[in-house]
Backbone as numpy.savetxt, mean C-alpha at the origin, in Angstrom:
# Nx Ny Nz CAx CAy CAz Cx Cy Cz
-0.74 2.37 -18.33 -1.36 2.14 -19.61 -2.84 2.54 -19.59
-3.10 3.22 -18.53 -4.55 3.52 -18.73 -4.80 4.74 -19.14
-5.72 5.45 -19.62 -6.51 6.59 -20.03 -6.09 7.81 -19.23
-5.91 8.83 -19.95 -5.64 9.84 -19.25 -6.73 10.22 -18.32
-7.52 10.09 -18.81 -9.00 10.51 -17.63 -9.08 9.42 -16.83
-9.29 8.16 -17.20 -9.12 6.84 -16.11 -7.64 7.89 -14.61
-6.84 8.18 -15.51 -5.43 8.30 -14.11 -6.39 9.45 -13.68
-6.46 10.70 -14.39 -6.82 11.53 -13.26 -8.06 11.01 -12.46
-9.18 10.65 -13.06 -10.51 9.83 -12.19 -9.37 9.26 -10.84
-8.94 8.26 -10.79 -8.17 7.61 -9.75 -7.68 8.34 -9.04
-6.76 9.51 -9.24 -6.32 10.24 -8.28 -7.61 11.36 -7.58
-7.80 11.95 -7.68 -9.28 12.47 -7.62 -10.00 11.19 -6.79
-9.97 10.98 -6.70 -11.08 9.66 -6.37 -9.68 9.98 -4.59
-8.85 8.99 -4.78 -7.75 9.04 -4.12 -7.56 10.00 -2.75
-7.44 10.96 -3.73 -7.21 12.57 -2.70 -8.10 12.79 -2.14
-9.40 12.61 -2.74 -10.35 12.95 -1.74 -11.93 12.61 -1.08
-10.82 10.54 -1.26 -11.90 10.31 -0.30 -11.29 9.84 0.58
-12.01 10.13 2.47 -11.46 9.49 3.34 -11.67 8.14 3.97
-10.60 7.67 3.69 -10.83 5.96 4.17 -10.78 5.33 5.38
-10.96 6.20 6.30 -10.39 5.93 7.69 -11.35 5.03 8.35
-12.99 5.28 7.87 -13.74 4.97 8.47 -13.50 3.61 8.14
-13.74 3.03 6.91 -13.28 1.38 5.89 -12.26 1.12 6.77
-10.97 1.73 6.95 -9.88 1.28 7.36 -10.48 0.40 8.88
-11.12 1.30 9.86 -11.34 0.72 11.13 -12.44 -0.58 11.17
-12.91 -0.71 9.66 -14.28 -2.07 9.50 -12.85 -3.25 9.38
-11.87 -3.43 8.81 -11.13 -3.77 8.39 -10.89 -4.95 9.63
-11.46 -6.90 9.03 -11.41 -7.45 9.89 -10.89 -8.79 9.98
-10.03 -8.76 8.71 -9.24 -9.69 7.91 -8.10 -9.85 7.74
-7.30 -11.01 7.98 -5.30 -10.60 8.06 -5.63 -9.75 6.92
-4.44 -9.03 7.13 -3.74 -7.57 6.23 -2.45 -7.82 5.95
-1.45 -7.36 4.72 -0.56 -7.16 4.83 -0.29 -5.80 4.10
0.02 -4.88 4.72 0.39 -3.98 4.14 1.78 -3.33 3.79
2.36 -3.50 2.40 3.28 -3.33 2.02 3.86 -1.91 1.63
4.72 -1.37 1.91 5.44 0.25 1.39 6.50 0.30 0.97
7.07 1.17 0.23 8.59 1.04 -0.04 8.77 2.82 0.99
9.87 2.66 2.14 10.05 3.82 2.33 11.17 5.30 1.60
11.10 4.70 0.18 11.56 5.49 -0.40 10.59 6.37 -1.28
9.49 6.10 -1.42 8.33 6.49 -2.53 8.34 8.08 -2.09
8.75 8.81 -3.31 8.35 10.31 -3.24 7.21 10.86 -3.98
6.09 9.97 -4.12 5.09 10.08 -4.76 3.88 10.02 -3.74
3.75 8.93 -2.82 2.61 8.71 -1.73 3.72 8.54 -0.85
3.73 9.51 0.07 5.08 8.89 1.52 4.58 8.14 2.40
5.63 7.44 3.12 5.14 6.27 3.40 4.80 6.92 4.94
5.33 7.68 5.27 4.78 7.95 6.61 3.41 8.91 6.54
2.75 8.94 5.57 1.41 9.21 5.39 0.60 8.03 5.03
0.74 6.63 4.24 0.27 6.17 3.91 0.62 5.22 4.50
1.37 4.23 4.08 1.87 2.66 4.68 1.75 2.40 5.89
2.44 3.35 6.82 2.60 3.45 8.27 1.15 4.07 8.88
0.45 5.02 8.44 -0.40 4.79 9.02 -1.82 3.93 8.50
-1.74 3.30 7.44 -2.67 1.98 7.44 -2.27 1.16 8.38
-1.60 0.66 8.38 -0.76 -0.33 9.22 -1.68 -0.47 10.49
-1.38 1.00 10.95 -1.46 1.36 12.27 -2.93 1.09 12.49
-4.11 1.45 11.59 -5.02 1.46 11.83 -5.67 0.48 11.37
-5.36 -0.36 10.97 -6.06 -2.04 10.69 -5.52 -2.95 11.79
-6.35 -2.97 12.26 -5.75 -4.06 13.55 -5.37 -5.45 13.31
-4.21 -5.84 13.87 -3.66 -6.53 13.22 -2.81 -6.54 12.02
-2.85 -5.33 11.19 -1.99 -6.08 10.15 -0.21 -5.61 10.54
-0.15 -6.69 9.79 1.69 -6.98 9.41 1.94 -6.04 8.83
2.84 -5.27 8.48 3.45 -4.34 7.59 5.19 -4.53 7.75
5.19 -4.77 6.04 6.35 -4.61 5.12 6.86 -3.58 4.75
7.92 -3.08 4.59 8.58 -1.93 4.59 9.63 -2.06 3.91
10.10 -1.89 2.61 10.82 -2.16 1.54 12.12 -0.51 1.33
13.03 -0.78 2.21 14.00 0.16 2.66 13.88 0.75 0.94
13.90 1.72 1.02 14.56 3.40 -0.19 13.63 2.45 -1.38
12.52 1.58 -1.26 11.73 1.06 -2.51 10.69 2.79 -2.63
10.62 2.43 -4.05 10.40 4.22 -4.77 8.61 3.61 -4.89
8.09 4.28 -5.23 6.38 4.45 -5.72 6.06 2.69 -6.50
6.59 2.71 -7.78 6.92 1.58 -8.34 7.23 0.01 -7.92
7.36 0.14 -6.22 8.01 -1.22 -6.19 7.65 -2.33 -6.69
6.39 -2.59 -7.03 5.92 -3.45 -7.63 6.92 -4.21 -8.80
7.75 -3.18 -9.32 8.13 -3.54 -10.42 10.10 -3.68 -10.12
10.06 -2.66 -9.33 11.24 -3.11 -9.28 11.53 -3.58 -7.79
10.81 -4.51 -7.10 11.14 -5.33 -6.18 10.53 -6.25 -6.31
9.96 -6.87 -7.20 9.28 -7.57 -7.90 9.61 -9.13 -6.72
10.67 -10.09 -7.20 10.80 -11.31 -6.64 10.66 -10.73 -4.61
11.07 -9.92 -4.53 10.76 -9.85 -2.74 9.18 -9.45 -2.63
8.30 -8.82 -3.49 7.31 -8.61 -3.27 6.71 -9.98 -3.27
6.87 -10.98 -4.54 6.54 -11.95 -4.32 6.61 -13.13 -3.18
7.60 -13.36 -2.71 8.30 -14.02 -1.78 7.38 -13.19 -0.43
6.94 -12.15 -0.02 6.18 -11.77 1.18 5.17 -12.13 0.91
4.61 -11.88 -0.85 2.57 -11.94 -0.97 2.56 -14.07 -0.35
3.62 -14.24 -1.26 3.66 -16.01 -0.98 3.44 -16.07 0.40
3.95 -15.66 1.54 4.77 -16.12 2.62 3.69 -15.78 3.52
2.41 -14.70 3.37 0.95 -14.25 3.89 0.12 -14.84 3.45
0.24 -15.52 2.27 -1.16 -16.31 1.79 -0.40 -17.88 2.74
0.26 -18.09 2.97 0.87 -19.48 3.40 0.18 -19.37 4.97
0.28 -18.43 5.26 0.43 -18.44 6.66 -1.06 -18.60 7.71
């Protein structure tokens, strides 16, 4: 629902900045969530290697979940965000 210039700003923004350096300041539980179905951001570019590079974090992995999971894995997304803030 946002602005056509808001989406492209975001992607642009996205593509080309590198976060690696942020990623390694990173000094706070993490949970980082992916669906390894997303053919939009793959997860073995993104999910898996955040994961990897925040020390410590947990990572979730939401079998053939597409770009969207938010929406359509909705109650399991919930049930993990619950189950990391508990912990």
């Amino acid at each position: 629902m946002a602005s056509l210039k808001s989406t492209v700003d975001c992607v642009t923004a996205f593509s080309e900045t590198d976060w690696r350096p942020d990623m390694a300041k990173i000094n706070v539980p993490t949970l980082v969530i992916d669906g390894d179905g997303d053919q939009v951001v793959l997860f073995q570019t993104t999910g898996k290697v955040a994961a990897e590079m925040i020390k410590g974090a947990q990572l979730k992995v939401y079998k053939d979940a597409p770009h969207g999971f938010a929406a359509t894995h909705t109650p399991q997304l919930n049930d993990d965000l619950l189950a990391f803030l508990k912990r």
